[in-house]
DRENKE-977658 format. One record per residue (C-alpha): chain; residue in one letter; x negated, y, z negated. Coordinates in nm, 3 decimals, padded with zeros to 5 digits. Each point is the difference from the previous one (the first is absolute). Layout:
# DRENKE-977658
(A; A; (X; Y; Z))
...
# end
This chain:
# DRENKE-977658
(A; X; (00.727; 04.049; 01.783))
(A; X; (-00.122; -00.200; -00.285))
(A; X; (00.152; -00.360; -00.173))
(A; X; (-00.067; -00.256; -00.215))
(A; X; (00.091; -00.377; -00.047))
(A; X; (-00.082; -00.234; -00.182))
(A; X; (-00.113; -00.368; 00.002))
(A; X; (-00.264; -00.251; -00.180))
(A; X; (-00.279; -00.243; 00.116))
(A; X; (-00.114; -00.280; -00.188))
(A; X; (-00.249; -00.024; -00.268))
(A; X; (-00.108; -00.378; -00.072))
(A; X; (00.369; -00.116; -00.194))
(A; X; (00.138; 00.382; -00.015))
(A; X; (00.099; 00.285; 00.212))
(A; X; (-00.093; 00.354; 00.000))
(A; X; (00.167; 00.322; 00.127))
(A; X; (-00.156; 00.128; 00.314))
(A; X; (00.140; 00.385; 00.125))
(A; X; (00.108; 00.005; 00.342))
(A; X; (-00.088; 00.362; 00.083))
(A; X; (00.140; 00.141; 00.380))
(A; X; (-00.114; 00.310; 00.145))
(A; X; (00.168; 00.136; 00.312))
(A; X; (-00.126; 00.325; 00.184))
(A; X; (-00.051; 00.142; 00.251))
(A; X; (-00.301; -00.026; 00.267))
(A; X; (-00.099; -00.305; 00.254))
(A; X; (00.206; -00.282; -00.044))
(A; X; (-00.154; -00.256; -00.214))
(A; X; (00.082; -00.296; -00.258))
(A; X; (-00.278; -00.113; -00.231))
(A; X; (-00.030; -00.132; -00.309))
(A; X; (-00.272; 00.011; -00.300))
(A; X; (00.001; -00.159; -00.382))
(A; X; (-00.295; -00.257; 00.042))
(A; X; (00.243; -00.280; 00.196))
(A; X; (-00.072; -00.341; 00.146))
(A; X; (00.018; -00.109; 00.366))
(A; X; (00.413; -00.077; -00.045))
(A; X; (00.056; 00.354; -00.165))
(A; X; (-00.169; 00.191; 00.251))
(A; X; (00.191; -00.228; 00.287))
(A; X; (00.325; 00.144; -00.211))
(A; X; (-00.039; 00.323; 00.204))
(A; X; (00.103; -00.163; 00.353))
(A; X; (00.292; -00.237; -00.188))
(A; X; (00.155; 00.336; -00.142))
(A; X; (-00.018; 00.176; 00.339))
(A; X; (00.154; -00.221; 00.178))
(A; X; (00.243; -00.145; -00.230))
(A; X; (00.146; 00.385; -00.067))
(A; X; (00.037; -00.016; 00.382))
(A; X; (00.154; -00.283; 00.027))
(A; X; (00.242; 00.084; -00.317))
(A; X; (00.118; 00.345; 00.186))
(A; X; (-00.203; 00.231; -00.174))
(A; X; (-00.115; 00.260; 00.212))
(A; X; (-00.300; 00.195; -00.173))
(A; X; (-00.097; 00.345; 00.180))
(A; X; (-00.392; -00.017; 00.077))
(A; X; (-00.176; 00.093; -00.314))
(A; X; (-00.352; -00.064; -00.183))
(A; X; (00.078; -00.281; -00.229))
(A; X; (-00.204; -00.099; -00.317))
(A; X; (00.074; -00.242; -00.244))
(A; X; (-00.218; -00.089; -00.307))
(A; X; (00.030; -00.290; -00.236))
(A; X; (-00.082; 00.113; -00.305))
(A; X; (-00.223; -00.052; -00.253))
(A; X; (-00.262; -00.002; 00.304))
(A; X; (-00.250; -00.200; -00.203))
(A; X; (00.220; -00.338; -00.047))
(A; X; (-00.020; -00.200; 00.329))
(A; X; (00.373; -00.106; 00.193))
(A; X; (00.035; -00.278; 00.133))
(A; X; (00.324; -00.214; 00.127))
(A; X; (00.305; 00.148; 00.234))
(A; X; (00.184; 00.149; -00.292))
(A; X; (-00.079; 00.307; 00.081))
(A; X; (00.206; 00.035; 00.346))
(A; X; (00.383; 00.048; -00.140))
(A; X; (-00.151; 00.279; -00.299))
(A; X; (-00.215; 00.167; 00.328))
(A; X; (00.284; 00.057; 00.219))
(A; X; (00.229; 00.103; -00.310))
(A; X; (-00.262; 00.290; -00.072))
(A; X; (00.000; 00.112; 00.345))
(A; X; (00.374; -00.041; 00.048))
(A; X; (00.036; 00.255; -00.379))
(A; X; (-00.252; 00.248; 00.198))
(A; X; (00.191; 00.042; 00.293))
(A; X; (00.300; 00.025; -00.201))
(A; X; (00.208; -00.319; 00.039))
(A; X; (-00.030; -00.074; -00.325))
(A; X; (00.042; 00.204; -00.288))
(A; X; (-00.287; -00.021; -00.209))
(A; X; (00.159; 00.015; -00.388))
(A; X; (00.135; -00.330; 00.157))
(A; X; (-00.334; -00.165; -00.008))
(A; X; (-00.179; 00.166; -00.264))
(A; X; (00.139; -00.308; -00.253))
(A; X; (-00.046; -00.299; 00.278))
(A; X; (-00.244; -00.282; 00.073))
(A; X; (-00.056; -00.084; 00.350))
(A; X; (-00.102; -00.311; 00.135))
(A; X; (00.000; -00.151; 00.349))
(A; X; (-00.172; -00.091; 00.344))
(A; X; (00.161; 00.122; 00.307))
(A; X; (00.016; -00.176; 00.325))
(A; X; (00.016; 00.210; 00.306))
(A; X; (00.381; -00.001; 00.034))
(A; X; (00.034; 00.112; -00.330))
(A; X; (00.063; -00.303; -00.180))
(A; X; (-00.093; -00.023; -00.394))
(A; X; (-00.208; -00.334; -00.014))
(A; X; (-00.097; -00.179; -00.318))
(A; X; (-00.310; 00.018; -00.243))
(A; X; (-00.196; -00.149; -00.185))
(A; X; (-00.022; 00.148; -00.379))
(A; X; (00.352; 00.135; -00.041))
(A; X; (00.042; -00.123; -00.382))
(A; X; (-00.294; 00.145; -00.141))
(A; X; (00.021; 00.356; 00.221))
(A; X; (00.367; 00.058; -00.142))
(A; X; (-00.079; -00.123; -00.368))
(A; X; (-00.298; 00.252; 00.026))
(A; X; (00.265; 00.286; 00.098))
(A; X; (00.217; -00.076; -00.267))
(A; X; (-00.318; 00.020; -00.236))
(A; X; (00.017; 00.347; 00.175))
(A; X; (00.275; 00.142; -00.025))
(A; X; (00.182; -00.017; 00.306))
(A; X; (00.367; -00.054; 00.027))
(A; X; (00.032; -00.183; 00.315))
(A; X; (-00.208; -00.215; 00.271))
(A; X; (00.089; -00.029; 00.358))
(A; X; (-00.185; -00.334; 00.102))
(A; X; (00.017; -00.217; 00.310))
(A; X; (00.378; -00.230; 00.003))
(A; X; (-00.171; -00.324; 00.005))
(A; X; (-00.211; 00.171; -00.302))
(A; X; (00.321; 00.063; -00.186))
(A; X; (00.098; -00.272; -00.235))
(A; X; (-00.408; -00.022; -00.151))
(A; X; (00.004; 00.369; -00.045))
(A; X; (00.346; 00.012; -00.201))
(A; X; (-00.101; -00.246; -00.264))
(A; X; (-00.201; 00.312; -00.134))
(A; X; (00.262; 00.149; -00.222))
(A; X; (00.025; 00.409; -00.104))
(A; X; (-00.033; 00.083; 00.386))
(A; X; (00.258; 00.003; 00.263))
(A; X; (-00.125; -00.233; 00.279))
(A; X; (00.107; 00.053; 00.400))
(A; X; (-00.101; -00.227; 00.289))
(A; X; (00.057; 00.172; 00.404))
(A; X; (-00.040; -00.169; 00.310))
(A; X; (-00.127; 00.298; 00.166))
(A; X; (-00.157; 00.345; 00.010))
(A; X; (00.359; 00.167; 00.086))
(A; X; (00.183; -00.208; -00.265))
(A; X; (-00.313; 00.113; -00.276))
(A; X; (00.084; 00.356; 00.150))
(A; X; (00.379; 00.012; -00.075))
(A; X; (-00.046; -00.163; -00.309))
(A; X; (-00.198; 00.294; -00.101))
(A; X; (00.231; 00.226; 00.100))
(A; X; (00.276; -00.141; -00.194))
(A; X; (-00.122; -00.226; -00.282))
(A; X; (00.294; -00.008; -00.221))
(A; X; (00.183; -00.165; 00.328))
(A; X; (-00.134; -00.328; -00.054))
(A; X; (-00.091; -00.252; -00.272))
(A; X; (-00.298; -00.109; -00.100))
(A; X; (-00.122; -00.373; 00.074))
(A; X; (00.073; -00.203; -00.379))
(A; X; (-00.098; -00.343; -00.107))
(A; X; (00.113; -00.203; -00.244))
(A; X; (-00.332; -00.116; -00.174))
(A; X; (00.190; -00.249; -00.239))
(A; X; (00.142; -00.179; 00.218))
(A; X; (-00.364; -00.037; 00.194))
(A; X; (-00.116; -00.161; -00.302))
(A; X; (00.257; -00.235; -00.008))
(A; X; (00.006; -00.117; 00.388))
(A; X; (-00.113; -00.359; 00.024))
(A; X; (-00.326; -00.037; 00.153))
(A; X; (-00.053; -00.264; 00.222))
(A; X; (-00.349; -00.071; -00.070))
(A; X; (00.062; -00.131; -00.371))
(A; X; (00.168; -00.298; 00.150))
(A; X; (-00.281; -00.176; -00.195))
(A; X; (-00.053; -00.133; -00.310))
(A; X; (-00.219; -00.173; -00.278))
(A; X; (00.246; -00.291; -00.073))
(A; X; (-00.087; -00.124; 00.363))
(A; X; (-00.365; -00.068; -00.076))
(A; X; (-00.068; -00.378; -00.134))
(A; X; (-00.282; -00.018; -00.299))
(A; X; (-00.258; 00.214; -00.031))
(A; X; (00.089; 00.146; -00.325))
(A; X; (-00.333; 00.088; -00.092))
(A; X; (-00.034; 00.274; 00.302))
(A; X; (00.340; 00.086; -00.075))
(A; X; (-00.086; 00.093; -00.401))
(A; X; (-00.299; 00.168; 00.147))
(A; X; (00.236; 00.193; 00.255))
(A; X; (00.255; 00.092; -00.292))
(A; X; (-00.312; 00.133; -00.197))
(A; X; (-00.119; 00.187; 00.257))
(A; X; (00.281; 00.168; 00.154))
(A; X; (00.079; 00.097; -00.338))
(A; X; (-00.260; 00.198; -00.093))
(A; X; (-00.107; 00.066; 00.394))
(A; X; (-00.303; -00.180; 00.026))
(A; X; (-00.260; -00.121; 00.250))
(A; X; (00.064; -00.356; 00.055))
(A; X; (-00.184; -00.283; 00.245))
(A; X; (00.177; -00.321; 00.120))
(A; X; (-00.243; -00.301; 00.084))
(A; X; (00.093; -00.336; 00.185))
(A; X; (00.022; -00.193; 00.256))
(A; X; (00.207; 00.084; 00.316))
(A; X; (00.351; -00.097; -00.069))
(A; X; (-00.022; 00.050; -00.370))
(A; X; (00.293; 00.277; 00.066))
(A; X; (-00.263; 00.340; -00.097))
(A; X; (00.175; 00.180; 00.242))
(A; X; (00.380; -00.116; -00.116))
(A; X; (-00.048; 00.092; -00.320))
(A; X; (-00.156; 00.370; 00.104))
(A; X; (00.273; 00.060; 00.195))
(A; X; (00.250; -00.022; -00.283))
(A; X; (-00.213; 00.263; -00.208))
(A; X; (00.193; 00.242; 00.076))
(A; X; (00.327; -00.146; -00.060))
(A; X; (-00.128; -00.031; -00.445))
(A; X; (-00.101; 00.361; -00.045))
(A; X; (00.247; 00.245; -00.136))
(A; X; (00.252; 00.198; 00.256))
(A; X; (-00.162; 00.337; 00.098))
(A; X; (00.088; 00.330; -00.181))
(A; X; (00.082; 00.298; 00.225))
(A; X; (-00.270; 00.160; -00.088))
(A; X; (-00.261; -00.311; 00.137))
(A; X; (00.246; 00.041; 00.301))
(A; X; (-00.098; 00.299; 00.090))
(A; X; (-00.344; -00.028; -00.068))
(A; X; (00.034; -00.292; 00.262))
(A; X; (00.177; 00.142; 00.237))
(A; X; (-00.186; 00.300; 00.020))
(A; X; (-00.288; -00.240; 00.122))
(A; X; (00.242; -00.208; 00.235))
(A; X; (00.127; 00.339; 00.163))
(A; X; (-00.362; 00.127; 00.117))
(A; X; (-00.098; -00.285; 00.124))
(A; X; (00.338; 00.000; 00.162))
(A; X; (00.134; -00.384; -00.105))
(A; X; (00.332; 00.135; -00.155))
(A; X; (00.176; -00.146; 00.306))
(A; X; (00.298; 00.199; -00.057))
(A; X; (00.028; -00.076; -00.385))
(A; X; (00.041; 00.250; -00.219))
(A; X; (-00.224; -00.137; -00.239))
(A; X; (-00.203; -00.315; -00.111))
(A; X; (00.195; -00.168; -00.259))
(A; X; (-00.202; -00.301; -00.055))
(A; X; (-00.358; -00.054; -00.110))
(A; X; (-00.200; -00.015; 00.281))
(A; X; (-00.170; -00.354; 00.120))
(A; X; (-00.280; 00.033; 00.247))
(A; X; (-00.188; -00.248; 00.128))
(A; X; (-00.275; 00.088; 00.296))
(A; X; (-00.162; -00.223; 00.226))
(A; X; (-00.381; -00.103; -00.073))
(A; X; (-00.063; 00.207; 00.316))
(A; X; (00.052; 00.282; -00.127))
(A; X; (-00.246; 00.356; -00.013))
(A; X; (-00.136; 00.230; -00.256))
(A; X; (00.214; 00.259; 00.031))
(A; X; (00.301; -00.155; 00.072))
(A; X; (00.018; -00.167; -00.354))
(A; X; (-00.120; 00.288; -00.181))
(A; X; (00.171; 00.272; 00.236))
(A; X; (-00.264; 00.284; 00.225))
(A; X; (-00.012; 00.043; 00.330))
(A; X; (00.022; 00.326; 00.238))
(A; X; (00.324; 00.138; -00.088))
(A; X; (-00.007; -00.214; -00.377))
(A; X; (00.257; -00.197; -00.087))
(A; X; (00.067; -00.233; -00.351))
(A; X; (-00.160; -00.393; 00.046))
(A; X; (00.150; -00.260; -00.145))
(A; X; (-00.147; 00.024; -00.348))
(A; X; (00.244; 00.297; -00.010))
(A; X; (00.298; -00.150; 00.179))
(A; X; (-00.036; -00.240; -00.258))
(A; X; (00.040; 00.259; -00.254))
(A; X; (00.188; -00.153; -00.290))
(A; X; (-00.003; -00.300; 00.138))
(A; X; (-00.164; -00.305; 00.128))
(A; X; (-00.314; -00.018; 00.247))
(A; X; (-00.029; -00.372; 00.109))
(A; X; (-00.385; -00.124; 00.125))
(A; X; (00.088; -00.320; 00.144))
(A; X; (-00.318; -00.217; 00.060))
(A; X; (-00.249; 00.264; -00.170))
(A; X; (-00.282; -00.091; 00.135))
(A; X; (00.079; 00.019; 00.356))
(A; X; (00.033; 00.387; -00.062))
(A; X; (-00.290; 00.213; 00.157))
(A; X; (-00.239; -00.017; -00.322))
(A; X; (-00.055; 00.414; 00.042))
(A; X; (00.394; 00.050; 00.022))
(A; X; (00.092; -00.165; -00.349))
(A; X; (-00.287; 00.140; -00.168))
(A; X; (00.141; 00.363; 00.110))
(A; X; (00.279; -00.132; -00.269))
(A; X; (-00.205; 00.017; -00.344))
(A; X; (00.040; 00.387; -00.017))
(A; X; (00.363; -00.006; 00.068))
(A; X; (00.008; -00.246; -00.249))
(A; X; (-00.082; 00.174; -00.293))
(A; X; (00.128; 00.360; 00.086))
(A; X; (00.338; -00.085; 00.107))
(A; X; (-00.030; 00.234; 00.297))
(A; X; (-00.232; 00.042; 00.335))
(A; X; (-00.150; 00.321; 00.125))
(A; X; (-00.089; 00.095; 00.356))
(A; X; (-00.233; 00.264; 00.101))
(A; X; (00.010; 00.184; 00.266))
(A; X; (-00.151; 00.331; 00.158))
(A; X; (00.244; 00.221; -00.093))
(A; X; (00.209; -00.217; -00.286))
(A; X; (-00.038; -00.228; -00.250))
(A; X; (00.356; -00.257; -00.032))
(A; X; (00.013; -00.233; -00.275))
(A; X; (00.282; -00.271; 00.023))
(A; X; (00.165; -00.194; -00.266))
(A; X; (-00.098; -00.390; -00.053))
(A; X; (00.171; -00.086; -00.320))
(A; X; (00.024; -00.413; 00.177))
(A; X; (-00.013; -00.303; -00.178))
(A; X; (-00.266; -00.223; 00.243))
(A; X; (00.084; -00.334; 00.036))
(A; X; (-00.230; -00.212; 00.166))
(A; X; (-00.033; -00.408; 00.147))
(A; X; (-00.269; -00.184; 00.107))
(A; X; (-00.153; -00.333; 00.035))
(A; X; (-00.282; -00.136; -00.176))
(A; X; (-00.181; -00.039; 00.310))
(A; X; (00.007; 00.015; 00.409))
(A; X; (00.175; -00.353; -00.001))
(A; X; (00.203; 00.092; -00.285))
(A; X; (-00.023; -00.353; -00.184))
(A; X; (-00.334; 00.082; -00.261))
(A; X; (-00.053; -00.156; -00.231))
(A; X; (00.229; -00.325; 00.118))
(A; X; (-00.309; -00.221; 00.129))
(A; X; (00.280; -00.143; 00.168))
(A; X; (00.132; 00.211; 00.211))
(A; X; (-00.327; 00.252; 00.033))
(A; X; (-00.296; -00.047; 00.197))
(A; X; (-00.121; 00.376; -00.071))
(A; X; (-00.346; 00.005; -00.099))
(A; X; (-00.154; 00.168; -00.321))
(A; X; (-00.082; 00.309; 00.218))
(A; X; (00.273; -00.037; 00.162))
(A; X; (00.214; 00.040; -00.298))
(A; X; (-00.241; 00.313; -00.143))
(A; X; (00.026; 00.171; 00.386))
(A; X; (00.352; -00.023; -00.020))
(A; X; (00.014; 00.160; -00.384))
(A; X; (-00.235; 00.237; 00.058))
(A; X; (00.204; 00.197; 00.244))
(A; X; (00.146; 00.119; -00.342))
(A; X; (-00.198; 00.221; -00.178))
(A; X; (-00.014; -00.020; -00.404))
(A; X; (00.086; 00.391; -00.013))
(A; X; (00.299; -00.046; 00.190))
(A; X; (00.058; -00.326; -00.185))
(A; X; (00.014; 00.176; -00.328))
(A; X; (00.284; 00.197; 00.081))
(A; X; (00.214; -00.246; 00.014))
(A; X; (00.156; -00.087; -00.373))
(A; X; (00.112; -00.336; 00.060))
(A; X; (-00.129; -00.277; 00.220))
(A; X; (00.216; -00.326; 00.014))
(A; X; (-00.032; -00.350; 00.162))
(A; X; (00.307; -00.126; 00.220))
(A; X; (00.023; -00.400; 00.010))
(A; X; (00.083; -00.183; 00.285))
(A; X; (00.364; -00.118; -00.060))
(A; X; (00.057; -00.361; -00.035))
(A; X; (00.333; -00.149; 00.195))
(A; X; (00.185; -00.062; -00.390))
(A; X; (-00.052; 00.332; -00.066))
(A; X; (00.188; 00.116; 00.280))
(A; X; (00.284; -00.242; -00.014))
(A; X; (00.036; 00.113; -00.352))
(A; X; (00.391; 00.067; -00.086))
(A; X; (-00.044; 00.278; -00.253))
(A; X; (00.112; 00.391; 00.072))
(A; X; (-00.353; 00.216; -00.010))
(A; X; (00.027; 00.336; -00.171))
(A; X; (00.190; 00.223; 00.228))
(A; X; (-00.143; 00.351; 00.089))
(A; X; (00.249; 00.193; -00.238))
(A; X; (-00.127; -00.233; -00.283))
(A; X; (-00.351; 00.079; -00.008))
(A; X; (00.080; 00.389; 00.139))
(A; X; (00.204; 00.056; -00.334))
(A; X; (-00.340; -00.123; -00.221))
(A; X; (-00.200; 00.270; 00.215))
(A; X; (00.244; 00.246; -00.053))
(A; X; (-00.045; -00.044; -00.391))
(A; X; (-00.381; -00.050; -00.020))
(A; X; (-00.041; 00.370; 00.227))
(A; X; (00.251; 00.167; -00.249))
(A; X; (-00.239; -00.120; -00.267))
(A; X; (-00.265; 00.175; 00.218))
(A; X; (00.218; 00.290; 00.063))
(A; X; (00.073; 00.048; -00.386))
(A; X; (-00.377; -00.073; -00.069))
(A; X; (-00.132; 00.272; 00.224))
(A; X; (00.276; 00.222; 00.021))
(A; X; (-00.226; 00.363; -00.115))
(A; X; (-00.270; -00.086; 00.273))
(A; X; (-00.020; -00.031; 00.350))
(A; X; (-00.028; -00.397; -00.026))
(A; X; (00.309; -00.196; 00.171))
(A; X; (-00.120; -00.360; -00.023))
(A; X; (-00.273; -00.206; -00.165))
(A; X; (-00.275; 00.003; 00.344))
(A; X; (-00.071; 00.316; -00.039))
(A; X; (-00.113; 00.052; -00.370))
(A; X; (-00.351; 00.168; -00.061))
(A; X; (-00.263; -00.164; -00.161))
(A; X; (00.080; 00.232; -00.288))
(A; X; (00.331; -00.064; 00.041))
(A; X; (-00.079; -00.369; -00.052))
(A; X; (-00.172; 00.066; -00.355))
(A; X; (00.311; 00.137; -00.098))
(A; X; (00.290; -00.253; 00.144))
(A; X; (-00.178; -00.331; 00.011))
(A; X; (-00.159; 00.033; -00.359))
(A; X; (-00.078; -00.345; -00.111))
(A; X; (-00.057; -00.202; -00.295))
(A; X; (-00.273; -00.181; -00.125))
(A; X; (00.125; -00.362; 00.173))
(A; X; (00.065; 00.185; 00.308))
(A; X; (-00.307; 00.163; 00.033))
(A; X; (-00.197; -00.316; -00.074))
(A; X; (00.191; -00.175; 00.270))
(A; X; (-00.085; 00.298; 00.222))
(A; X; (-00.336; 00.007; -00.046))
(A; X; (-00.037; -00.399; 00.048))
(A; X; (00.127; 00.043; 00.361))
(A; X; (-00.158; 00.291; 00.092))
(A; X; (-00.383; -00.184; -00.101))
(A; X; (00.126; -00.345; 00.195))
(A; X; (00.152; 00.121; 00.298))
(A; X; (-00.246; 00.302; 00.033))
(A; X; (00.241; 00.291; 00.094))
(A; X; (-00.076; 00.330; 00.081))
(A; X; (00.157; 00.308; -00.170))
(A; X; (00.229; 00.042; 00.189))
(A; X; (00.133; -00.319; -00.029))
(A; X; (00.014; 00.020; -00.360))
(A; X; (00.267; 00.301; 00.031))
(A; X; (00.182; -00.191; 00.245))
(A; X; (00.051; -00.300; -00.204))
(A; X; (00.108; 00.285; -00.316))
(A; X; (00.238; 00.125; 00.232))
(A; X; (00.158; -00.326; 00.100))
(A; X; (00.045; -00.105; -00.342))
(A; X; (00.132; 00.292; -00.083))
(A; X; (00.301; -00.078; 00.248))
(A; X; (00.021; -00.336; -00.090))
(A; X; (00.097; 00.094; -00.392))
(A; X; (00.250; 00.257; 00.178))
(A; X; (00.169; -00.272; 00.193))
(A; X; (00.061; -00.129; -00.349))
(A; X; (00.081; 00.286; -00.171))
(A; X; (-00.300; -00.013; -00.225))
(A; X; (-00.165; 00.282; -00.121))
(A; X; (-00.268; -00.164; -00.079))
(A; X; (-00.280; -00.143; 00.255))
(A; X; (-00.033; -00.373; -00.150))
(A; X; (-00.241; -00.317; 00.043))
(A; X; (00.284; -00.122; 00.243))
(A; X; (-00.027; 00.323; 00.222))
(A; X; (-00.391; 00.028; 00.027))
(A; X; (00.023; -00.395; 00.101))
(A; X; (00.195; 00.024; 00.302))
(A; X; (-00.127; 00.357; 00.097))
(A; X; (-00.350; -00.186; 00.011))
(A; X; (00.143; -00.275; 00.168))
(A; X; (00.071; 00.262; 00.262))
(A; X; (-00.359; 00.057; 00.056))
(A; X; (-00.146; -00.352; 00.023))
(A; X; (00.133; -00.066; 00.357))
(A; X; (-00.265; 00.243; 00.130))
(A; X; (-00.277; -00.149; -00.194))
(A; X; (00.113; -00.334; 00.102))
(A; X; (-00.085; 00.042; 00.398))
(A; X; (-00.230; 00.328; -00.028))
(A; X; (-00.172; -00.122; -00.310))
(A; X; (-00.063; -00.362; 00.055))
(A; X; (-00.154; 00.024; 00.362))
# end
């Protein structure tokens, strides 16, 4: 007696379709399993016994073999338990098998036959509607993530028995539905923040605006209490409302590394902001079983470096690939994942260990001191990020000052126009925002004229920038004239963009 399931593994962001072949025959009684599978799949063999025990199934002594197939892609996770027992189940004939030659099948068992949750729902069910399958059965707790997928009927059971009689009679009950519109218009709690409560620093917040809109790099230096980290925090709260597409794309990443927490889907940009603590491959994802880091659960969204330099010098350099791809990849002995990490890095620091340089007043940091401190901050990395702005010390008039500050809606609706502009601009290529034009690209959207390039020139002789630098400051200017609707890069534009790149040379150049 012969069956087949089906269910999916994981494949760095997507899922693919793994054949859950059962063989019963006769001869000794025996279970095993085969398909190149990880410690938790082969452990899936005493889980299945049991839990078909436990559920009332009783199976005549047989030779059992199951194979997950194709044999040379590696399983790993408990997914596999729910589609096992199903296949074994068909070929003993509890189930008839036309009734699972169109399902998915996801689920861990526990040994009383419970259906417990996974990680990696989302992406396993959008990769069997990209398929063809009609329906999914997934674990309940699963439910609401996998029906956001639409074109395929999604089902959640609480056990083995329920998956069994739902099986048996699958026009008897209704598949799981959310209502996806209405998840994009809950309120979210954590935008209970907003620009219009920070006092002053209008210059970091025009280099904020500028940034967010065309998703650049940007580096906050001040003292402590200068409100760096206020300010990052609102990021998110300026850039435009998520499409359903980038919702998915998120989500897919939230579900694997199983941080869902019973949403259906991530309906805000994400913020992340890790400690200074924090490893290699936890920021850029890896480890045994690899999961995403939090350059790609910041994916469309903001990673925060607060106090830079206190970061592991080897961590943040791992960022400068990431960085310019857009994505990370992890190799492995038998697989190669690559991640999304489309983030916008925003980063604070102070201009040295006491915070206070160059106030004579306030800092006693010596000279090397000062270039110790700095030169945990590597020029490479430092290049990579487009803007780098000074935040003042706030003086008590400023703060007592009676006039309303820009609110976050305000400066969100001048993003939303200068990345339309962007959007219009690029619209035949695969370029979404400003950041991530090619130096070719460059020649052709930041042509300038002869005052322009004379400026240009001027400041990259004085302040002595490197290439890379150059395009940076192109690209920023380029935003700049978006924000005001110019089509033209102007005098005006290259001016600020290179005043964007004369904090660094300040305290890296000068000492």
């Amino acid at each position: 007696m012969f069956s087949k399931a089906y269910s999916a593994v994981i494949n760095g962001i997507n899922g693919l379709i793994v054949s859950v072949e059962a063989d019963v025959s006769d001869g000794l009684p025996l279970f095993d399993m085969v398909g190149l599978l990880n410690s938790e799949v082969k452990e899936a063999r005493e889980r299945v016994r049991i839990a078909l025990k436990n559920s009332g199934y009783k199976l005549p002594p047989k030779r059992i073999t199951v194979n997950l197939s194709p044999a040379d892609i590696r399983k790993e996770g408990t997914v596999f338990d729910l589609p096992v027992a199903i296949a074994i189940l068909t070929a003993f004939g509890y189930i008839l098998e036309e009734n699972i030659k169109t399902t998915l099948i996801i689920g861990e068992l526990s040994l009383n036959g419970r259906v417990q949750k996974v990680n990696g729902v989302l992406p396993l069910v959008y990769a069997a509607r990209q398929a063809g399958f009609s329906r999914c059965i997934v674990p309940k707790d699963n439910a609401r993530e996998g029906a956001v997928v639409s074109g395929i009927m999604t089902y959640g059971v609480s056990s083995l028995k329920e998956a069994v009689e739902l099986l048996n009679d699958i026009d008897g009950k209704q598949p799981d539905i959310v209502d996806v519109a209405r998840l994009f218009n809950e309120p979210i709690s954590e935008h209970d923040v907003d620009f219009s409560e920070v006092a002053g620093q209008y210059t970091v917040k025009r280099a904020i605006e500028i940034a967010v809109s065309g998703m650049h790099n940007i580096l906050m230096i001040g003292p402590p209490g200068s409100g760096k980290t206020m300010l990052a925090r609102r990021i998110p709260t300026i850039m435009p409302e998520l499409s359903f597409e980038e919702s998915m794309e998120i989500s897919k990443i939230y579900s694997i590394a199983g941080l869902l927490d019973n949403r259906a889907l991530i309906t805000r940009r994400p913020f992340r902001s890790p400690h200074h603590s924090i490893t290699c491959t936890a920021l850029v994802g890896g480890g045994i079983i690899p999961k995403p880091g939090e350059i790609s659960l910041a994916h469309l969204g903001v990673l925060f470096l607060d106090e830079l330099p206190e970061f592991n010098k080897n961590t943040i350099e791992v960022l400068r690939q990431p960085l310019e791809e857009k994505s990370v990849t992890i190799s492995r002995l038998n697989a190669t994942i690559r991640y999304p990490a489309g983030f916008m890095l925003v980063a604070s620091m102070n201009p040295c260990s006491c915070g206070y340089f160059p106030d004579r007043n306030k800092c006693n940091c010596s000279i090397p001191m000062v270039k110790r401190y700095l030169g945990k901050i590597s020029k490479p990395l430092l290049d990579r990020f487009d803007i780098c702005i000074e935040a003042m010390q706030i003086d008590y008039k400023e703060l007592q000052k009676k006039s309303k500050n820009e609110t976050s809606k305000v400066i969100r609706e001048r993003i939303y126009r200068a990345r339309q502009m962007q959007t219009e601009r690029y619209r035949n290529q695969d370029i979404w925002f400003n950041s991530q034009l090619t130096p070719g690209n460059i020649r052709k959207y930041c042509k300038l004229e002869s005052k322009e390039q004379a400026l240009l020139e001027q400041a990259f002789t004085r302040m002595n920038l490197s290439v890379r630098a150059y395009h940076r400051i192109l690209m920023v200017a380029r935003t700049i004239a978006d924000l005001d609707m110019s089509d033209r890069i102007t005098t005006k534009h290259i001016s600020e963009a290179v005043c964007y790149r004369s904090i660094d040379c300040k305290y890296w150049g000068e000492i």
